[in-house]
C-alpha positions as CSV (number, residue, x, y, z in Angstrom):
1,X,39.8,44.1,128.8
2,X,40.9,42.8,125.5
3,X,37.6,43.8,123.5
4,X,37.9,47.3,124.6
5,X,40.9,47.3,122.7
6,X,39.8,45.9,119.9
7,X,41.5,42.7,120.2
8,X,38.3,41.3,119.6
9,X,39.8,37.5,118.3
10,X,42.2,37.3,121.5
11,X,39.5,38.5,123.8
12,X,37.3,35.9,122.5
13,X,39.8,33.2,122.8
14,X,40.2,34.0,126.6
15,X,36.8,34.2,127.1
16,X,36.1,30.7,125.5
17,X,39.0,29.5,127.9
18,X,36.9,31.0,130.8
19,X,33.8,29.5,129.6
20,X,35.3,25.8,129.1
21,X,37.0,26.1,132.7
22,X,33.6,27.6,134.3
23,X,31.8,24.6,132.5
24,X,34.1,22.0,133.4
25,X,33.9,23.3,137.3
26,X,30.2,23.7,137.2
27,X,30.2,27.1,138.0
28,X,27.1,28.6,136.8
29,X,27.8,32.2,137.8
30,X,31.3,32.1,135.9
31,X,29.6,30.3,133.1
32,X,26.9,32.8,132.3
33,X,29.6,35.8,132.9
34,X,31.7,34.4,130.3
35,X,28.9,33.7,128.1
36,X,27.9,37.3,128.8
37,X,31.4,38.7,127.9
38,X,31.3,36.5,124.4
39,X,28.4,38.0,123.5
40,X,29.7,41.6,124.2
41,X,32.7,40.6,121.4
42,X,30.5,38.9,118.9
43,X,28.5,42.5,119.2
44,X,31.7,44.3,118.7
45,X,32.3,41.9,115.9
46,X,29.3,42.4,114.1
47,X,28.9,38.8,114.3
48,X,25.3,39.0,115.7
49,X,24.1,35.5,115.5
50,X,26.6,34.0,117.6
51,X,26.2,37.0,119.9
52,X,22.5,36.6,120.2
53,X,23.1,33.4,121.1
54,X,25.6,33.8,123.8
55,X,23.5,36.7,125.5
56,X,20.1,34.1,125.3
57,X,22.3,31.4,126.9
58,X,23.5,34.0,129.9
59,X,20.4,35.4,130.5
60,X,18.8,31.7,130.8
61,X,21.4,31.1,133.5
62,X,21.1,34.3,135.3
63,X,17.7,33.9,135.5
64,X,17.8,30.6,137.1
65,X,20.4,31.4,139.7
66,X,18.7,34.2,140.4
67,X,20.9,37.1,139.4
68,X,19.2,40.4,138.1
69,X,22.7,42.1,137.7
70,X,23.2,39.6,135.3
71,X,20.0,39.7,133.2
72,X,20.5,43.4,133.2
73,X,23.6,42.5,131.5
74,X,22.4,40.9,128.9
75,X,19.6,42.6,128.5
76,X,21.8,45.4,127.6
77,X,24.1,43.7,125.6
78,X,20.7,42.5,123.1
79,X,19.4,46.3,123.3
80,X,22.3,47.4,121.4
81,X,22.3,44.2,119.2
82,X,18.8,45.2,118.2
83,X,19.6,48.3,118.0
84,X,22.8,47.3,115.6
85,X,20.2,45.1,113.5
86,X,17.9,48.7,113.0
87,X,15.1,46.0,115.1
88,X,14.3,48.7,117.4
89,X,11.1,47.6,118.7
90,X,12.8,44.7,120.7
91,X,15.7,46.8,121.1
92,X,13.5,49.2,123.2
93,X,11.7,46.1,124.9
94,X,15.1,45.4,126.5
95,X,16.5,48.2,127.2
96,X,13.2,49.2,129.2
97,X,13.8,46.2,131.5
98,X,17.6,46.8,131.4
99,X,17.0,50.3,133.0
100,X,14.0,48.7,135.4
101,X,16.1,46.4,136.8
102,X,19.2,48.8,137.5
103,X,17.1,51.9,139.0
104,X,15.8,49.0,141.4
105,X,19.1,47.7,142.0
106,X,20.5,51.3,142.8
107,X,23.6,50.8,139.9
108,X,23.0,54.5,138.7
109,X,25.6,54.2,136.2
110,X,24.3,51.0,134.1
111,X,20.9,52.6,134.9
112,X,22.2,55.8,132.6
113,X,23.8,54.0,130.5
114,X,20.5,52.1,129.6
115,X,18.9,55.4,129.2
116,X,21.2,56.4,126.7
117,X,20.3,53.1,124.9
118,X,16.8,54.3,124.9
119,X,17.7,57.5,123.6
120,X,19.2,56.2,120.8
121,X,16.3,54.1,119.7
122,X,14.2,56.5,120.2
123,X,15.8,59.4,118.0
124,X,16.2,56.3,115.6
125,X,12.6,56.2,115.4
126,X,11.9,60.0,115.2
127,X,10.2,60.1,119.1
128,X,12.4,63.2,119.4
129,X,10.2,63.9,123.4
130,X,10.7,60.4,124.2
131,X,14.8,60.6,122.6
132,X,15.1,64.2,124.8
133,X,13.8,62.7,128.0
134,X,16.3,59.5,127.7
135,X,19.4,61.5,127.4
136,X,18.5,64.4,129.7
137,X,18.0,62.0,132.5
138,X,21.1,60.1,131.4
139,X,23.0,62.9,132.0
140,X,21.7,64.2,135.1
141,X,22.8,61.1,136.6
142,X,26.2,60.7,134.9
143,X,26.6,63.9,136.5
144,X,25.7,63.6,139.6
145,X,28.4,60.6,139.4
146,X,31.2,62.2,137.4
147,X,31.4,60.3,135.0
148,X,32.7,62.3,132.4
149,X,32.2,59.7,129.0
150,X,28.7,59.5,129.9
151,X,27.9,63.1,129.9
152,X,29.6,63.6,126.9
153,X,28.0,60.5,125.4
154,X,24.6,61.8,126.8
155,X,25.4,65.5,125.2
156,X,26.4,63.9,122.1
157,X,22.7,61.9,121.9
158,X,21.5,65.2,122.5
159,X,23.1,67.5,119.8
160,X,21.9,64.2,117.2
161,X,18.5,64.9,118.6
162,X,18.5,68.6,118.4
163,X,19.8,67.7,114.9
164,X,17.7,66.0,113.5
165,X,14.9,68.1,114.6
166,X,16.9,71.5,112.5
167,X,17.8,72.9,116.2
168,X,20.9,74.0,115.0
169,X,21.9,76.3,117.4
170,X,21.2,73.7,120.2
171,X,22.7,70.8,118.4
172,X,26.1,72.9,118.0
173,X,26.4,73.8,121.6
174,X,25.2,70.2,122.7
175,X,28.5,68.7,120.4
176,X,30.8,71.1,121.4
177,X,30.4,70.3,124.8
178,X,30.5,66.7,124.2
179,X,33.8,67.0,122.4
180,X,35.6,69.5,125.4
181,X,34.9,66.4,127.4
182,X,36.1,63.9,124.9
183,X,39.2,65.7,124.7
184,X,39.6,66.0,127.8
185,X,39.8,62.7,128.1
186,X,41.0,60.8,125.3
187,X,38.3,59.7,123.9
188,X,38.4,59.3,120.1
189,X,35.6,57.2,119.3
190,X,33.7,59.4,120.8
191,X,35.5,62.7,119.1
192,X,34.8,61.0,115.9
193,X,31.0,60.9,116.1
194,X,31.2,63.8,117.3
195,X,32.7,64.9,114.5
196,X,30.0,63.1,112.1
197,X,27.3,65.2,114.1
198,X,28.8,68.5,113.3
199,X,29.0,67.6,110.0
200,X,25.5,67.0,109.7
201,X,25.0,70.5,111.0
202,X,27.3,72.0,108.4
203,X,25.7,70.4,105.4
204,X,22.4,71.0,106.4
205,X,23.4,74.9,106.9
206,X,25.0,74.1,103.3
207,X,28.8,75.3,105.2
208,X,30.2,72.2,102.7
209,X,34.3,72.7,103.0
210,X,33.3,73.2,106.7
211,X,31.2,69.6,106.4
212,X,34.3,67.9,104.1
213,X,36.6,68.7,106.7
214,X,34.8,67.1,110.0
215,X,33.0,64.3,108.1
216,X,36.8,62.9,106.8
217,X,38.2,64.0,110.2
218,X,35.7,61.6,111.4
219,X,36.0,58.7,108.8
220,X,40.1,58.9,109.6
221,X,39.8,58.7,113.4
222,X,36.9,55.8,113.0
223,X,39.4,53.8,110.2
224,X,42.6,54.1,112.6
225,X,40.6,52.8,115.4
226,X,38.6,50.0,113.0
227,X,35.2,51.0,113.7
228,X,33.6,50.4,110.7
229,X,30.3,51.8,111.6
230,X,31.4,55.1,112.3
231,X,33.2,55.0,108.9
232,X,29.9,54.1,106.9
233,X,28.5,57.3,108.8
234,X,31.3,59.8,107.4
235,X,30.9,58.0,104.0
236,X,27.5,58.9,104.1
237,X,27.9,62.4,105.6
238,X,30.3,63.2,102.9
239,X,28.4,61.7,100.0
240,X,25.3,63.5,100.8
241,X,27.7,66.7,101.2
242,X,28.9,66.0,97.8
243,X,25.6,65.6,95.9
244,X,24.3,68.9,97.2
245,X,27.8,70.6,95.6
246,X,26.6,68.6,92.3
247,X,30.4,66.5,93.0
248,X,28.4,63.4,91.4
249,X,31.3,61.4,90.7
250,X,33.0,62.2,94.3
251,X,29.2,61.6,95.7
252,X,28.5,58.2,93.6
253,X,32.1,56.9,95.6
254,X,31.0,57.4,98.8
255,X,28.1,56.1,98.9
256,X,29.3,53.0,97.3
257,X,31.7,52.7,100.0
258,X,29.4,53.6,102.4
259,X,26.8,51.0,101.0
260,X,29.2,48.4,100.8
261,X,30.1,48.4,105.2
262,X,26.1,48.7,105.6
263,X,25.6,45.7,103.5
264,X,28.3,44.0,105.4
265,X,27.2,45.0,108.8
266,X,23.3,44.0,108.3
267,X,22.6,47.9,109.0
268,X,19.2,48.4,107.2
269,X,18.9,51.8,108.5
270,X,22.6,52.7,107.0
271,X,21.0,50.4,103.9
272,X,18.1,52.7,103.9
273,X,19.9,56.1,104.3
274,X,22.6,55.3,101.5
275,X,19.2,54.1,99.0
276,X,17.7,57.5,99.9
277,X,21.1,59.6,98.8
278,X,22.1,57.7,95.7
279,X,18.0,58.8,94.6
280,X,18.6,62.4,95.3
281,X,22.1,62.1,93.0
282,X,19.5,60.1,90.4
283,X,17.5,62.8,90.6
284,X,20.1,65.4,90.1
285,X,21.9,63.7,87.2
286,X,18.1,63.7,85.6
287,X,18.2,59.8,86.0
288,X,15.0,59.9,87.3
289,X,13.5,56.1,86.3
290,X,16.7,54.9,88.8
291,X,16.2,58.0,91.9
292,X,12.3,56.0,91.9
293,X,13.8,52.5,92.1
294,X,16.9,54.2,94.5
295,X,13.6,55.4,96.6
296,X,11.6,52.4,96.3
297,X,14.5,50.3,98.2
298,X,14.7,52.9,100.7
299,X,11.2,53.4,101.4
300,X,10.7,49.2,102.1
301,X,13.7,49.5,104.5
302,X,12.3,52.4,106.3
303,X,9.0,50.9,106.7
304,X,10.5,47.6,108.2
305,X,12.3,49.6,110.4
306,X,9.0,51.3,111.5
307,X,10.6,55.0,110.4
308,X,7.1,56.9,109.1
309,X,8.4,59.6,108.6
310,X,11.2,58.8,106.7
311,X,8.5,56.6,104.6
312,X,6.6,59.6,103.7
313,X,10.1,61.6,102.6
314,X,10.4,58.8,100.2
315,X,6.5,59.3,98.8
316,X,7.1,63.0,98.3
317,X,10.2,62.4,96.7
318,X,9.0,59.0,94.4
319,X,6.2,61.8,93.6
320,X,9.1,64.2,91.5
321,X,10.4,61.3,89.5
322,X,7.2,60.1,88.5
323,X,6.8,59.5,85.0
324,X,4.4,63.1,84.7
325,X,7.1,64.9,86.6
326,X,10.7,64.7,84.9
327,X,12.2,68.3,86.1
328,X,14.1,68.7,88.7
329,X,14.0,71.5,90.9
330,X,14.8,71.6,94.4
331,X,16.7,68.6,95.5
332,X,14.2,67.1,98.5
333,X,15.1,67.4,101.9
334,X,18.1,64.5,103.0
335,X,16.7,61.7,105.3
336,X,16.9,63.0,108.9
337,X,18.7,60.0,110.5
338,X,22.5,58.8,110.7
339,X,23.0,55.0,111.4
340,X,22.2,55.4,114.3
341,X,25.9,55.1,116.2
342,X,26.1,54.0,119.5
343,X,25.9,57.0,122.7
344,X,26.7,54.1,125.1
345,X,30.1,53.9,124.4
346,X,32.5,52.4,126.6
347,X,32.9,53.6,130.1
């Protein structure tokens, strides 16, 4: 289809023919499928209002004709709106029923595809068990299936779980064998986040010219392929790169940029994440009264979110820029989360 290619203002064209035709017949089914398929391109568009919109209207029609497949549908498609808006407590609400109503259905690959939904909101929400049971069941049925993208997408979850829980070792061997499949199959969004995992791994091992290299890998794979997302990510991974090497200037541009596609995108956990960098490179210049107000911002965002534990990394750190406290030391610990890119990529 045409939003799989990114054509996202043809696609939506062809879809808003489909829609006026299904209307004009009085087909509900085609109506609600159509509605369905808009809402999947708004999503892809970052235009979540109308896609909300579009999913609410399906799933009203699905729901009266009796269709599960379809409410499934677009139960899926809000999940990862939600999950786009950093609203994850509705995002998990629907993806919960997504996965209900496909295990009951038997549609084993929607089922793990939903499970790798939940994964991702979990890990989003530091439930690292919860995150680890997701994607391990995810891929034992993507397996058992062969389907190759969702394994890898399911390993890839995995390796950001291990990740962000300092399992290094784990989180390597997770990525690497998500990327042999992606290869394998010519798959370069998912090579790309990929990429922006390993990086992660390298900065936090401080390996920075390793980190440099896959974080703009990454941010030149998601720019040819206009996923803007996935190049706030790499923007992030290389700007907190940066400020640990003291590259203030180099640091201060990517996270500009980065902060810029966040603001754009209504990503408060990409918000939040950028906030929390551009404080530690405050705090490093000695520009301590702006790292406070830098992790003031960040710490409303998190809370909103509902991300303790990144609330409490902002306290300890709001605690060394405090007015009795103005050395720096040891630059704190980087927030634990990316913004949160999608596992269930298409397949």
């Amino acid at each position: 289809m045409n939003y799989k290619q990114d054509n996202y203002e043809k696609a939506a064209l062809l879809f808003q023919q489909a829609l006026s035709l299904a209307v004009s017949a009085g087909n509900q089914a085609a109506t609600a499928d159509a509605l369905d398929w808009l809402g999947d391109v708004y999503n892809a568009q970052c235009k979540y209002n109308e896609a909300e919109e579009s999913y609410t209207q399906a799933q009203e029609i699905y729901v009266r004709i009796g269709s599960d497949r379809g409410r499934a549908s677009t139960l899926r498609g809000l999940g990862e709106l939600y999950r786009s808006q950093s609203n994850y407590t509705k995002a998990e609400e629907v993806y919960t029923q997504a996965q209900e109503i496909y295990a009951r259905l038997g549609d084993d690959q929607r089922q793990a595809n939903a499970l790798d939904g939940l994964g991702e909101v979990y890990g989003s929400r530091a439930k690292y068990t919860e995150a680890e049971e997701s994607y391990t069941r995810a891929h034992e049925i993507h397996a058992r299936i062969g389907n190759d993208r969702g394994r890898a997408n399911s390993l890839r979850g995995l390796g950001d779980v291990y990740r962000w829980q300092s399992k290094y070792t784990e989180a390597e061997e997770s990525y690497n064998r998500a990327e042999e499949i992606y290869a394998r199959i010519g798959d370069d969004l998912g090579r790309a986040y990929t990429l922006d995992g390993r990086g992660e791994v390298y900065s936090d091992q401080s390996k920075y010219t390793e980190a440099e290299e896959s974080f703009s890998q990454a941010h030149e794979i998601h720019a040819r392929i206009g996923n803007d997302l996935g190049r706030a990510n790499a923007l992030l991974g290389l700007g907190d790169a940066y400020c640990k090497q003291s590259k203030y200037t180099e640091a201060e541009n990517s996270y500009t940029r980065a902060q810029e596609i966040y603001a754009r995108l209504s990503n408060d956990l990409g918000r939040a994440n950028t906030l929390y960098g551009i404080g530690h490179l405050r705090r490093k210049q000695g520009r301590n009264a702006e790292a406070a107000s830098h992790y003031t911002w960040a710490r409303e965002l998190y809370a909103e979110i509902g991300i303790t534990e990144d609330v409490e990394g902002c306290l300890r750190c709001l605690a060394k820029v405090s007015p009795d406290d103005d050395s720096f030391s040891t630059p704190p610990q980087e927030s634990s989360h990316s913004a949160a890119p999608p596992t269930n990529l298409s397949q």
